[in-house]
C-alpha positions as CSV (number, residue, x, y, z in Angstrom):
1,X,0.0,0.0,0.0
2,X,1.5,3.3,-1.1
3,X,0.6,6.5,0.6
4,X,0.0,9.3,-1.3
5,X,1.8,12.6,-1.1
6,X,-1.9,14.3,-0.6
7,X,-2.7,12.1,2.2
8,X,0.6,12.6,3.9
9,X,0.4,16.3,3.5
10,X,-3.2,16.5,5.1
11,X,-2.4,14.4,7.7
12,X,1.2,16.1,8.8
13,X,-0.9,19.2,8.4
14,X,-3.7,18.0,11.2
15,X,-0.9,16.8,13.6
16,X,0.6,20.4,13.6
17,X,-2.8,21.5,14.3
18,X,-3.9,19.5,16.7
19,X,-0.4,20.0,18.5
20,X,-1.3,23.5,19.2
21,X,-3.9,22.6,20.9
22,X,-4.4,21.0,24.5
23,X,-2.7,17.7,24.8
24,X,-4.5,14.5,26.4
25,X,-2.1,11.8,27.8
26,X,-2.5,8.6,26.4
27,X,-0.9,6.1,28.6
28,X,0.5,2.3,27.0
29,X,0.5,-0.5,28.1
30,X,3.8,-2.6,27.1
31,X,3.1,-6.7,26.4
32,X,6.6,-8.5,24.6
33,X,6.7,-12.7,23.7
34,X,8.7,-14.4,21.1
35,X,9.4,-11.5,18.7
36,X,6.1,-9.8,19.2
37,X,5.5,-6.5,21.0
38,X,1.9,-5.1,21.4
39,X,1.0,-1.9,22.5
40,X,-2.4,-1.1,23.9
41,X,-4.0,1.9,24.5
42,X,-7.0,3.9,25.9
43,X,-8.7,6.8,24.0
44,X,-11.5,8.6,25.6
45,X,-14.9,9.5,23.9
46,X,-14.4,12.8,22.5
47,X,-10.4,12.4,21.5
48,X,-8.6,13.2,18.7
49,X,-6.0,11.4,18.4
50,X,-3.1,11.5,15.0
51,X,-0.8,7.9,15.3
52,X,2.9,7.6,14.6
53,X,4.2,6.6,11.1
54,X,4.7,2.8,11.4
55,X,7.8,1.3,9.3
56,X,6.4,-2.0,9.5
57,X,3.0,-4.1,9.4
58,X,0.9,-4.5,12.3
59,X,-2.2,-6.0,13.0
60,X,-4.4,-3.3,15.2
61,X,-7.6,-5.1,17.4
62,X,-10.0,-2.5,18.7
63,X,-11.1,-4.7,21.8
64,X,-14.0,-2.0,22.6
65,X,-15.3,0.8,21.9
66,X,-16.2,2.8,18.2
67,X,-14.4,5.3,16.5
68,X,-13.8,7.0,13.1
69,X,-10.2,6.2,11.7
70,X,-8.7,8.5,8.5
71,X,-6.2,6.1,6.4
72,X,-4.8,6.5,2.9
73,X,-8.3,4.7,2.0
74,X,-10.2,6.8,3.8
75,X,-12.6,7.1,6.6
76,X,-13.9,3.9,8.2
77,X,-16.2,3.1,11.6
78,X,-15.2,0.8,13.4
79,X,-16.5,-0.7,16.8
80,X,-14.6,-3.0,19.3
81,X,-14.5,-6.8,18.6
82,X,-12.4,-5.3,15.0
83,X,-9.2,-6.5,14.0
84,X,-7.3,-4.9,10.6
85,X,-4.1,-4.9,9.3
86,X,-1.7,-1.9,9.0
87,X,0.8,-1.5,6.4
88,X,4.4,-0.5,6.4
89,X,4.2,3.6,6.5
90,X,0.6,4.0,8.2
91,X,-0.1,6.9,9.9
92,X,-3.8,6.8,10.9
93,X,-5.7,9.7,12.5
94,X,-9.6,8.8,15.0
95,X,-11.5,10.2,16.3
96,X,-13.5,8.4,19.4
97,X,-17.0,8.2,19.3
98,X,-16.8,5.5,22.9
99,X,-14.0,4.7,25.3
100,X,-12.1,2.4,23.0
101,X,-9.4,0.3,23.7
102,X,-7.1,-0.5,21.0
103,X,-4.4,-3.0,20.6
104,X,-1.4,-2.8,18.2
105,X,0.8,-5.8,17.4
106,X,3.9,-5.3,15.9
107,X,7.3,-7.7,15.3
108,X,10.5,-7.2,16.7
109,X,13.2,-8.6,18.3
110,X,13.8,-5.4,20.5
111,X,12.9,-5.8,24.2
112,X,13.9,-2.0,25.6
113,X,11.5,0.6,25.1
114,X,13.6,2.6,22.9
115,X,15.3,0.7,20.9
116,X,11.7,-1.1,20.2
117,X,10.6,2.8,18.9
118,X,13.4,2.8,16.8
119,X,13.1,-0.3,15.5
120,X,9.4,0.3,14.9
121,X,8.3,3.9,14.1
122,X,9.3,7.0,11.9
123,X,9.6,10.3,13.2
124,X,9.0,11.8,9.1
125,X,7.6,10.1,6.1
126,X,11.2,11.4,4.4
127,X,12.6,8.9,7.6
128,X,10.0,6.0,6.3
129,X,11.0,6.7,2.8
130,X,14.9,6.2,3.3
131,X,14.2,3.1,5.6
132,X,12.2,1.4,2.6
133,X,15.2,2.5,0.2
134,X,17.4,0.5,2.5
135,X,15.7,-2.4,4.0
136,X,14.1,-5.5,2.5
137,X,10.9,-4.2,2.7
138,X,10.3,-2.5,-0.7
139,X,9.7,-6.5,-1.7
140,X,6.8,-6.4,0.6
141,X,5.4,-3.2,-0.4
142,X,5.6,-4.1,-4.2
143,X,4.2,-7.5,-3.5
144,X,1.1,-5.9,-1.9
145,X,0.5,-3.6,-4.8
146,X,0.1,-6.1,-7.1
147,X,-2.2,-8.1,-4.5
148,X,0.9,-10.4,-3.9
């Protein structure tokens, strides 16, 4: 899935909005076994709430709740008891509609907490776009734009 320099704009664009303005604190909680790492959250009703830009696939579960998410595909609802995948170079944006708990599962061998963000996340899409220049992962990319 390739994200288009539209989508990326409007969404960097939000997130330097929404930066200006009151900040809620958004607590994880940490889970690691065999190569896996899953982060899970808490996002009030009434949040909104602009996600990092993930280097690598993940599958998200929303345990509970409902929400609006914005991705390159556009806008979906989506209620707890959901489970999607998230491509290499996602950058989602929701907005809660209920208390929603949502779990992300990502893979790495990294067990510290920083390392784990490094391993995992891009600070700028020009970052994601030199990682996928120099890792294995334009194969996986490609395969998924021709459905592979």
């Amino acid at each position: 899935m390739l994200i288009s320099s539209d989508y990326r704009a409007t969404i960097m664009r939000w997130q330097n909005k929404l930066l200006q303005m009151p900040q809620v604190e958004i607590v994880p909680t940490h889970y690691m076994v065999d190569g896996l790492y899953a982060r899970e959250i808490t996002l009030l009703k009434g949040t909104l709430a602009i996600g990092e830009i993930h280097k690598k696939g993940q599958i998200n579960v929303i345990s509970k709740g409902l929400l609006y998410i914005l991705t390159e595909e556009g806008v979906r609802k989506v209620c707890g008891g959901t489970t999607f995948i998230g491509y290499p170079g996602a950058k989602r944006a929701a907005y809660v509609l209920e208390d929603t708990t949502w779990v992300t599962i990502s893979p790495t061998r990294e067990t510290d907490m920083v390392k784990i963000r490094e391993d995992l996340i891009a600070d700028t899409f020009p970052i994601f776009d030199q990682y996928v220049l120099t890792s294995d992962l334009m194969g996986v990319i490609e395969g998924n734009l021709v459905g592979g």
